[in-house]
N, C-alpha and C positions, 0 to 999 in steps of 0.2 A: 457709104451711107452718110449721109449732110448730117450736122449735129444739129438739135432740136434746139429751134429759138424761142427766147421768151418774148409774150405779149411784147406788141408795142404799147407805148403811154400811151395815155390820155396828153391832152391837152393841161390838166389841173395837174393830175401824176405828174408830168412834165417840170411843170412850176414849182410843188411842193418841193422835187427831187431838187431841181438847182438852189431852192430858199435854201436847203438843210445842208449841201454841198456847201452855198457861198460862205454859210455859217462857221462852216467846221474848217473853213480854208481860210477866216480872217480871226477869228478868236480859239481856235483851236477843239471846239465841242461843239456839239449840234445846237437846237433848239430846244425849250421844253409844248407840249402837247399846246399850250394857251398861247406862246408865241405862234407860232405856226398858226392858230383859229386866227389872231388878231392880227398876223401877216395877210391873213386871205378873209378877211370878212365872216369866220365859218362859227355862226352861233354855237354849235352844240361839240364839245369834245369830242364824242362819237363821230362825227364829220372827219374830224383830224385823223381820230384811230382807224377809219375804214380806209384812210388815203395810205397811212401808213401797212396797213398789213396789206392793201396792195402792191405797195414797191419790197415788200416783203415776200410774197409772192411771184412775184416778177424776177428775182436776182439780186434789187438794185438794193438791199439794208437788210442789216441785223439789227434786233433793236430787243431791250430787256424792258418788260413792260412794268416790272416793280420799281424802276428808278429814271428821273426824271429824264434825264437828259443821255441815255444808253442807248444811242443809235453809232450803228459803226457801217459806213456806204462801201458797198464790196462793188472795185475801180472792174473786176474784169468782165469787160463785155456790155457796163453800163455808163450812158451819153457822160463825155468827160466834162465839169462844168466851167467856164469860163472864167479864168484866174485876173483877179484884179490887176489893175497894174501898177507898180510902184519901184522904190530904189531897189536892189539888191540888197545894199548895205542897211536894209529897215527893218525894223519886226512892228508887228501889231500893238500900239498902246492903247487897251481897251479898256480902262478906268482909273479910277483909283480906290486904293484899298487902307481902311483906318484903322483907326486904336482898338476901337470895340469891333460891332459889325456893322456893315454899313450894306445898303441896297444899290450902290452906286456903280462896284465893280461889274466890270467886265458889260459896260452898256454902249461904248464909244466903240469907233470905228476908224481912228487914226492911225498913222505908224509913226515910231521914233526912229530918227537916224542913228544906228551907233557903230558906224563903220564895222569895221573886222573884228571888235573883240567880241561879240558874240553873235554864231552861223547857227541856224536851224529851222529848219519847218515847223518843230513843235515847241518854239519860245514863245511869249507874248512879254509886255511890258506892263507894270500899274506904277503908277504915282502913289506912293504913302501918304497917307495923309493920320496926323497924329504921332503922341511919344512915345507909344508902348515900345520902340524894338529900341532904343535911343541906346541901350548899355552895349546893343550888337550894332552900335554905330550905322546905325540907318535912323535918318533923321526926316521930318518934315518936308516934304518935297520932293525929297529922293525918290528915285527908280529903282525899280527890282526887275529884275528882268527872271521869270520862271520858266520853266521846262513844263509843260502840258504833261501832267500825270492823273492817273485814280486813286497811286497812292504812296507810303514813304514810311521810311524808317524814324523809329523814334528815335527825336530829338532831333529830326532834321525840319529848316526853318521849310513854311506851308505859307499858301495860301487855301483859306479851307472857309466849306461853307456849311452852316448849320442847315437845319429841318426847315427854315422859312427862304431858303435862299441867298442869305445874308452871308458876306464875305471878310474874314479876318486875314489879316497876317498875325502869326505867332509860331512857334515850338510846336511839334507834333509831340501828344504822347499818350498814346491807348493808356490807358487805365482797364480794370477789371471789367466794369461795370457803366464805364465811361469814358472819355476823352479827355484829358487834359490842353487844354491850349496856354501854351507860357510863356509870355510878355518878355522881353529882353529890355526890364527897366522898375528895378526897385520899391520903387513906390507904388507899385501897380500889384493886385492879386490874379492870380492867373483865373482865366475860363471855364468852367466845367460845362461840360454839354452830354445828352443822353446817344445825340446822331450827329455825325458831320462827315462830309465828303473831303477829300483830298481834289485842288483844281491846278496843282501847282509845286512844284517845289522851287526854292529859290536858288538861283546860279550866280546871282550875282548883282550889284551895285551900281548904279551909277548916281553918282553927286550931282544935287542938282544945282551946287553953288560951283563947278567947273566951268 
């Protein structure tokens, strides 16, 4: 007995699947609901969530509908998407990340060279920008090179974003009732926040005065 196929796409199914594939193949996470509308023209939200719970249907994603960006593309049996092309030796540098928060991460689409010292599918790069970590010697300019996570142990260095989308670097550290975010630079008071996502943990430095 043949095993049972899933619908073919659509033409739009088609599109949306390679957007939210290219997405998750050059910055390490999918889209949220409003990029996808403003990728494809699609005035109403509803538009986006019918396309989605059809490639949900179909095989091609899992997706958690309480959080923004919780799509996960299940590879068996569904069209593989078209991998960019670039060095080996590169990862994705897709913004830069500041003192406070900033709206800027993770909006670029470039890669950094950094040969062999760090290999992985799930790294990306940000530029710091500002002095909050300056005591944990990452300075102005510098690179961070993160490991694509949901989430991390306290006290390990994040990239994390609040309730409006907005992306810090600092100190992870749940609290009771809250999240601590804590600056690696004295004269700075750390963060409090009621919601924040983990986008990141940090592996690693590079100097941008090398």
């Amino acid at each position: 007995m043949s095993e049972k196929q899933n619908p073919p796409l659509t033409p739009r199914q088609q599109a949306v699947y390679d957007f939210i594939a290219d997405l998750m193949q050059r910055r390490g996470y999918g889209p949220t609901v409003r990029e996808i509308a403003t990728n494809f023209g699609i005035r109403s939200p509803n538009g986006v969530v019918c396309h989605l719970r059809a490639l949900e249907r179909k095989g091609l994603l899992v997706r958690d509908a309480h959080r923004a960006r919780a799509i996960r593309l299940m590879r068996d049996g569904a069209p593989r998407p078209r991998e960019p092309e670039h060095h080996p030796d590169s990862l994705p540098f897709v913004g830069v990340v500041s003192a406070g928060f900033t709206k800027q991460a993770f909006e670029l689409q470039e890669r950094i060279d950094v040969g062999a010292l760090f290999q992985g599918r799930d790294l990306f790069v940000l530029r710091v920008q500002g002095d909050s970590m300056i005591d944990a010697h990452i300075t102005d300019g510098d690179y961070v090179v993160c490991r694509s996570c949901d989430s991390a142990e306290k006290g390990q260095m994040v990239v994390a974003l609040n309730s409006e989308g907005e992306a810090t670097l600092k100190y992870w550290y749940p609290e009771r009732r809250r999240i601590r975010l804590q600056p690696a630079n004295s004269r700075m008071d750390p963060i409090y926040v009621r919601h924040a996502t983990v986008r990141g943990v940090v592996v690693g430095v590079v100097r941008h005065h090398l």
